[in-house]
N, C-alpha and C positions, 0 to 999 in steps of 0.2 A: 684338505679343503675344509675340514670340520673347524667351524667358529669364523670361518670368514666369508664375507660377504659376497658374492659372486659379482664379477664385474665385468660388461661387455668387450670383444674383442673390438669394437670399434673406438673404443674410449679411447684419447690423443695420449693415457700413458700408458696404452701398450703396444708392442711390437711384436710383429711377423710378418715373415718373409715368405713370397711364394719362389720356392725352389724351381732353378731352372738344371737343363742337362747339362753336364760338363764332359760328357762323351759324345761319339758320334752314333748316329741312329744304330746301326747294327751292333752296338753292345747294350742298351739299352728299351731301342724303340723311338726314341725321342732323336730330335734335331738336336744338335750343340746348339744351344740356349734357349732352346723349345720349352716352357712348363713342363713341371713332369706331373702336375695335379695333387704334389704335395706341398704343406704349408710347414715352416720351421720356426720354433719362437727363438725369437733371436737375442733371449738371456739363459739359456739353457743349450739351445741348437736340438731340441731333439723333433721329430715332425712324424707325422700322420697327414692321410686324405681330409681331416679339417681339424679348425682348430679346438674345438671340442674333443677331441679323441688324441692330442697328444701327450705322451707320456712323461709327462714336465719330472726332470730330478726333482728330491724332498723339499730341495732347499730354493725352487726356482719361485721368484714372487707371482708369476701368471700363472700358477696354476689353478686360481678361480677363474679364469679367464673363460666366458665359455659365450655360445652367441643365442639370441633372444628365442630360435627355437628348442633348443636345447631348457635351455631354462623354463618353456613353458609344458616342453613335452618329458621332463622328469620331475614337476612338483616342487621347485626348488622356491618359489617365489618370487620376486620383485626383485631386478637386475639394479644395480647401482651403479 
């Protein structure tokens, strides 16, 4: 993320997906197609509980991708 601009997760050019269950609740906990309360970027596929804390490959472009409390509660500056 060094040298680039940090960009909101709501901005129209980025994407993710809120992950739903594809099992039934007793392997998981979740209903088949229930939320599972985790978000997946959907140029990379990798996901975490938000989208600030996922673990984007090297090479994924959303990895500035972070959301406006994030950006003001680590000192990053001004979202673009």
């Amino acid at each position: 993320m060094a040298g680039e601009a940090i960009r909101s997760f709501a901005a129209p050019d980025t994407e993710f997906e809120l992950v739903q269950s594809d099992t039934p609740v007793d392997v998981d906990g979740h209903k088949l197609g229930e939320p599972t309360g985790e978000v997946r970027c959907a140029e990379c596929g990798r996901t975490a509980g938000c989208v600030d804390y996922i673990p984007h490959t090297p090479n994924c472009s959303q990895s500035n991708v972070h959301s406006r409390w994030w950006v003001e509660s680590h000192g990053c500056g001004h979202q673009r």
